[in-house]
C-alpha positions in Angstrom: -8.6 3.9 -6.2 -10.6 2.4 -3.4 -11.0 4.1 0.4 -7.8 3.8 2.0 -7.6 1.5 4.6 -4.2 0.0 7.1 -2.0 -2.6 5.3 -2.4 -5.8 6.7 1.4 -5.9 6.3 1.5 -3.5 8.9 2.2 -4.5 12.1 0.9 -3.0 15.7 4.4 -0.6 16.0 2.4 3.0 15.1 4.6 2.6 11.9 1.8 2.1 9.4 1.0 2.0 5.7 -2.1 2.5 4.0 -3.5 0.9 0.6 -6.1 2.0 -1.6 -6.8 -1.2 -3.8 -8.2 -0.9 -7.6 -7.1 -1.1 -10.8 -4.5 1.7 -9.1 -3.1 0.7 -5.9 -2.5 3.4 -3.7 0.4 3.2 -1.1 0.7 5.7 1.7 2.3 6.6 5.1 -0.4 7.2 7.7 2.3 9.6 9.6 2.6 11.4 6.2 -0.1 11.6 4.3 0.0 15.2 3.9 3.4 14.1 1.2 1.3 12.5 -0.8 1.0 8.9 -2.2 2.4 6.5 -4.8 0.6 5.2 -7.6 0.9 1.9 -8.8 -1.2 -0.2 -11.9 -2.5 -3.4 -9.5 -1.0 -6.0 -11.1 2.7 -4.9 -10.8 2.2 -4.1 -6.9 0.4 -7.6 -6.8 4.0 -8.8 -9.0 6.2 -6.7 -6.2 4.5 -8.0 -3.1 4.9 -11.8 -4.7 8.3 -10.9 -5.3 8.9 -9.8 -1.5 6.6 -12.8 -0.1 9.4 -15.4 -2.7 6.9 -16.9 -4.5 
């Protein structure tokens, strides 16, 4: 995985994700990072965010 850096789903409410991009994405909170992260292969978090956009 990449650095980690703030969603640009996330929106200004202090409620915040983080992504690490690669042929891993990363997926974070940024009020709990100390929980860990989820690990997803790039082309089925590409599929899922598709999915949620309805394309």
């Amino acid at each position: 995985m990449h650095e980690w850096h703030k969603s640009s789903y996330s929106g200004n409410t202090g409620n915040c994700v983080e992504v690490a991009e690669g042929p891993v994405t990363g997926i974070r909170d940024t009020q709990n990072r100390e929980l860990g992260h989820l690990a997803v292969p790039a082309p089925e978090w590409t599929a899922l965010v598709n999915a949620v956009r309805g394309r």
